[in-house]
C-alpha positions, 0 to 999 in steps of 0.5 A: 500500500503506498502509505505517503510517508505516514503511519498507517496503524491497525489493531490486532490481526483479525482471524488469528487462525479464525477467518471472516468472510462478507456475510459470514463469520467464523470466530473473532472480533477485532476492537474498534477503538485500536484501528486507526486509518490515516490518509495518503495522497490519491496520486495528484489529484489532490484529494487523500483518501484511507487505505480502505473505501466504502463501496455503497451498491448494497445500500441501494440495489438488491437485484442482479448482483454477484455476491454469494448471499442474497443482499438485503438493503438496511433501513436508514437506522442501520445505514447511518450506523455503518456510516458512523462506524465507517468515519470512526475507523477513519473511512473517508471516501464513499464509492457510489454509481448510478447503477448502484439502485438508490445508492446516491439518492440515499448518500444524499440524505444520510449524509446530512445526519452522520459524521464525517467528512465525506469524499464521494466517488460516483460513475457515469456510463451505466443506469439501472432501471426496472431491474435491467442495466443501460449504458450510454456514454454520449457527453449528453448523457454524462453532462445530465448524469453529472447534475442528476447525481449532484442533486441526488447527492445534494452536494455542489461539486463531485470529489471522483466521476469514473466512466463505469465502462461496459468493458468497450473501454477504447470506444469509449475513450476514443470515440464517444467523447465521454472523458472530454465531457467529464474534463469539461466539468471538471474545467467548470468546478463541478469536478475534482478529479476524473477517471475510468472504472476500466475492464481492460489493460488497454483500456487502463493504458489508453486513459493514463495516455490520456492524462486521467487523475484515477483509475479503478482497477482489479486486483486479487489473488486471483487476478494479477494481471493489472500489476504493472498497470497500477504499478505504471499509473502510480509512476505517473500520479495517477491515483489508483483505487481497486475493485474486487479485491474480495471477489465480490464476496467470494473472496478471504478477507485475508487478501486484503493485506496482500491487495493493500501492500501492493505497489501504487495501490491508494485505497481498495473498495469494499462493499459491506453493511455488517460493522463487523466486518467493516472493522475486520477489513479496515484492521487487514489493511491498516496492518 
């Protein structure tokens, strides 16, 4: 994990011989109060973010998704309890998307009402609707996708935008003009930093080519390949956040700490709505 030159402390290692798995715990717990999350730069962007990040679809979509158990969306209580857990743990960034059900309309409402002050990355590319996924990448689109997710969100200014590709990721930045209008935005202060959620190395290329702030990559045990791309994105200042490092919930909570001491890597996405578990993923990568 690039750790910036900071102290990144954690408390006493989750499933010492136990094991914990999203929606399933074995034995252990870990103490709250003895992991500590500190920021590091997200390459240049200028934004810092912790070494772990709260992925939201289970806030606000409940079909058509690929985790071993079933999801079952908290109510409001619950939710506002993970996200004050989540600030105590030093969690910082809130990775959202349209796609994601009604994950940005209720961040928007939660938010007022919770401590913490929020980082929010959101997507642009891909809608859920009626149970089915669309995509459109047209600077249309992503102009209104853009002042529909500020006003869900109720905020004037959007940290991180990702293109949430559909895995066309060289069509897309060659030729819908989908980066320029998020560059556009970022140019009229709607934006911070922009970025792509990319399906493929070339794709990932293609953008650092490009002069993007943050890219979202794969990385897992399972999952090597994009290695040397983190590693190259870094290199640039590029900032790095990574998705599936749990393979959706199929993976060992255990990997985290090897995701986490990876070169180039800055804060790895985690969906969860168990505080348990929250804490046990924070305690892995602060380690």
């Amino acid at each position: 994990m690039v750790r910036g030159g900071k102290e990144v402390r954690g408390g006493k290692e989750v499933g010492e011989g136990k094991e914990v798995r999203e929606g399933k715990e074995t034995g252990g717990t870990v103490d709250p109060e003895k992991v500590t999350l500190t920021t590091v730069p997200l390459g240049n962007s200028g934004l810092h973010v912790a070494p772990l990040s709260l992925g939201t679809v289970k806030l606000g979509r409940d079909q058509h998704v690929k985790y071993p158990d079933p999801v079952t969306i908290p109510d409001d209580r619950a939710a506002r309890r993970l996200l004050n857990h989540a600030h105590e743990l030093g969690i910082n960034l809130l990775d959202t998307a349209p796609a994601y059900g009604h994950s940005e309309e209720r961040l928007g409402g939660l938010l007022k009402s919770v401590a913490g002050d929020w980082q929010i990355c959101t997507k642009v590319g891909e809608e859920f609707n009626d149970g089915q996924s669309s995509h459109n990448f047209s600077p249309e689109h992503c102009h209104y996708s853009i002042e529909r997710s500020l006003r869900r969100l109720q905020i004037d200014v959007l940290d991180i935008v990702l293109i949430h590709s559909d895995g066309n990721d060289l069509e897309i930045l060659d030729r819908y003009g989908t980066l320029e209008a998020l560059l556009d935005l970022k140019r009229a202060g709607k934006i911070r930093a922009v970025g792509i959620s990319h399906k493929t190395i070339a794709g990932a290329e293609r953008a650092l080519e490009k002069g993007v702030d943050v890219i979202m990559a794969t990385l897992n045990r399972a999952e090597k390949d994009e290695r040397p791309l983190i590693e190259q994105a870094a290199r640039k200042g590029c900032g790095v956040l990574i998705k599936k490092a749990l393979v959706s919930g199929h993976g060992d909570p255990a990997d985290l700490s090897w995701v986490a001491a990876q070169t180039g890597v800055h804060s790895i996405v985690v969906g969860t709505t168990n505080t348990s578990h929250l804490t046990a993923n924070a305690a892995r990568v602060a380690s």
